[in-house]
N, C-alpha and C positions, 0 to 999 in steps of 0.2 A: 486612536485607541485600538490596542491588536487584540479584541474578544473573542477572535476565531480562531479556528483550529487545523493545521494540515497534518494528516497521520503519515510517515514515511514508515513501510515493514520493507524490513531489509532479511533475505533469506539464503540459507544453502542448504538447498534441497538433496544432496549429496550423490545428483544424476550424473550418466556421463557428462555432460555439458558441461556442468557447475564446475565439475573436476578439472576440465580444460581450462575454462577461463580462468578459475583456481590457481590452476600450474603458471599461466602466463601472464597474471595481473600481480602473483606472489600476495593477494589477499585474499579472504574469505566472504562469504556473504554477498555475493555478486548479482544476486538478483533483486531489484528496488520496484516496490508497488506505490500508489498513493491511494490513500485513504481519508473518507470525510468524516470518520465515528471512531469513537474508541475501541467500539467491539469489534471494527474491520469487517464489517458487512457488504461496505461497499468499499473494494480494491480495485483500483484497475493499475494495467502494465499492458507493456509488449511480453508477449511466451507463447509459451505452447498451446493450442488449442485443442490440441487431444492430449491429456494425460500420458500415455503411452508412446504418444510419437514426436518427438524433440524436432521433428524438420519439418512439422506444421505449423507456423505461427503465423502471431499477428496480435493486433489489440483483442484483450481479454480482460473480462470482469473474474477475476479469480475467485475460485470456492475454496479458502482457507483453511476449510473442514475437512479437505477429499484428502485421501493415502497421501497427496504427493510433498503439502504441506504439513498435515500433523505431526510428524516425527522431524519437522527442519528445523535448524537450528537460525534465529533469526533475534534482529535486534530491531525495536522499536523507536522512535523517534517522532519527536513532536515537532512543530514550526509555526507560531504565533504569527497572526495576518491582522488584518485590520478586516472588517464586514466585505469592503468590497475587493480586496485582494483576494477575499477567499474565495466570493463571488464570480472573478474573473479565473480563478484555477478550475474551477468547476465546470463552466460557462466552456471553456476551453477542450476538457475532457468529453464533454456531452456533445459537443461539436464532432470530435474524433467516433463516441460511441454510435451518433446518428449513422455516418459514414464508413463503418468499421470495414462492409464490404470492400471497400475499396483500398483499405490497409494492409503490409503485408508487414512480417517478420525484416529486420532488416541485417540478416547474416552476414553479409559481404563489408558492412561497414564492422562489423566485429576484429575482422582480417585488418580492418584499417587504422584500428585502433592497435591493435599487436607491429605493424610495419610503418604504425603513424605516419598513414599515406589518405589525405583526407575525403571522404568517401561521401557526398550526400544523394540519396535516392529519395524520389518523391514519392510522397505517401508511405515512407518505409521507414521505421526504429526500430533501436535495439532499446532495453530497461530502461537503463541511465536517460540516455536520449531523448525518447519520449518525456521523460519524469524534468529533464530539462528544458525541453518545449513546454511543457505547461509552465513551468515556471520563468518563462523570459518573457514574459507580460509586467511583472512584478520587481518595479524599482528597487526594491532593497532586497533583491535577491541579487549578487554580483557572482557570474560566470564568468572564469578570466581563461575558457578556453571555446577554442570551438563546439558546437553543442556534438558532431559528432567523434567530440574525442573526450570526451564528458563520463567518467567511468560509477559506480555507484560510490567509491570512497569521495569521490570528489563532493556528489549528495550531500552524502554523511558531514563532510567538512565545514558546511555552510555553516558561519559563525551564529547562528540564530537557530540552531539544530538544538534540540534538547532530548537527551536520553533517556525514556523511561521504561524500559523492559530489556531485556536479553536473556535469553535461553530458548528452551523448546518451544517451539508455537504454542503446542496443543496446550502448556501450562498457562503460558498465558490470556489464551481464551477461554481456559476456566475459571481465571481468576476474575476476570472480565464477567462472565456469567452468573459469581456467585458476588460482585457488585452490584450489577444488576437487581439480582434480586434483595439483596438490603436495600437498594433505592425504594425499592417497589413495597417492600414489606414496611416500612419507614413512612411513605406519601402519606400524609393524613387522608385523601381519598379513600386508598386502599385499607388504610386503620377505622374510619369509619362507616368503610361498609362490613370488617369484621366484627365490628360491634354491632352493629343493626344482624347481622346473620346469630350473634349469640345472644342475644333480646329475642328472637323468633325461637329459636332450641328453648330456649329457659320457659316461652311460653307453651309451648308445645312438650314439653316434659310435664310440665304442671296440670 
């Protein structure tokens, strides 16, 4: 039974970078994060480790929040797992984030994917890359190319991919937030301790 949930945000952040791979992949949206929540609190990827500086990378928990993402334009995607598939995509990530030191950005296999000359560096990924290492654990996920010529459409492709957001980020983590809070305002927990707080007013007026 697939109870679980894997979050793919697919972005273009509209940097030099994005524009290049842009111009030479003739697609959009080229940068793929994975996520375990709906509200993408926890994203991890290969990118940039400084905001500002595109030729620092490596594994990163992205802040979704910051200038680089809020104005990108980006498409959301869901992928149904069973309990321990999702266990093991996690399991896998956390393994990478323990060790992140030790990871670097993987640029030169970017080259290898534009001259489809096959590139693998240890310890090194590009988006796609990594987002397809975590997922070749995972029997019903079928990869019919090499992991480092794995681009983000190909992601997007996986027949068990299911689309449910596209546009600006920043909308939709607001619309995320003001879910949120209908969960919250809705919980009978949180409804009756509104009522226990307006039973203390009413006695305290009185």
């Amino acid at each position: 039974m697939r109870e679980k949930t894997i979050y793919f945000l697919f972005t273009d952040t509209g940097t030099l970078l994005s524009k290049f791979i842009n111009y030479f992949t003739k697609q959009t949206l080229n940068h793929v994060s994975i996520g375990f929540d709906s509200t993408l609190n926890e994203v991890y990827s290969f990118g940039r480790k400084r905001p500002r500086n595109p030729f620092i990378g490596g594994f990163v928990r992205e802040d979704i929040r910051n200038a680089l993402f809020k104005d990108a334009n980006c498409a959301v995607y869901v992928y149904p797992m069973t309990k321990g598939e999702w266990e093991t995509v996690v399991n896998n990530v956390k393994k990478i984030e323990a060790e992140q030191e030790y990871y670097k950005y993987n640029f030169m296999g970017l080259l290898g994917i534009l001259f489809q000359i096959k590139i693998n560096r240890k310890r090194a990924f590009f988006c796609s890359q990594f987002a397809a290492k975590m997922l070749s654990d995972i029997p019903s996920v079928q990869l019919n190319k090499s992991l480092c010529f794995i681009t983000p459409a190909d992601i997007r492709a996986l027949p068990e991919m299911q689309l449910v957001y596209q546009g600006k980020l920043g909308y939709y983590q607001a619309s995320q937030e003001v879910a949120n809070e209908q969960v919250i305002l809705h919980h009978p927990a949180f409804r009756k301790r509104m009522l226990f707080v307006e039973k203390i007013k009413q006695l305290v007026i009185r």
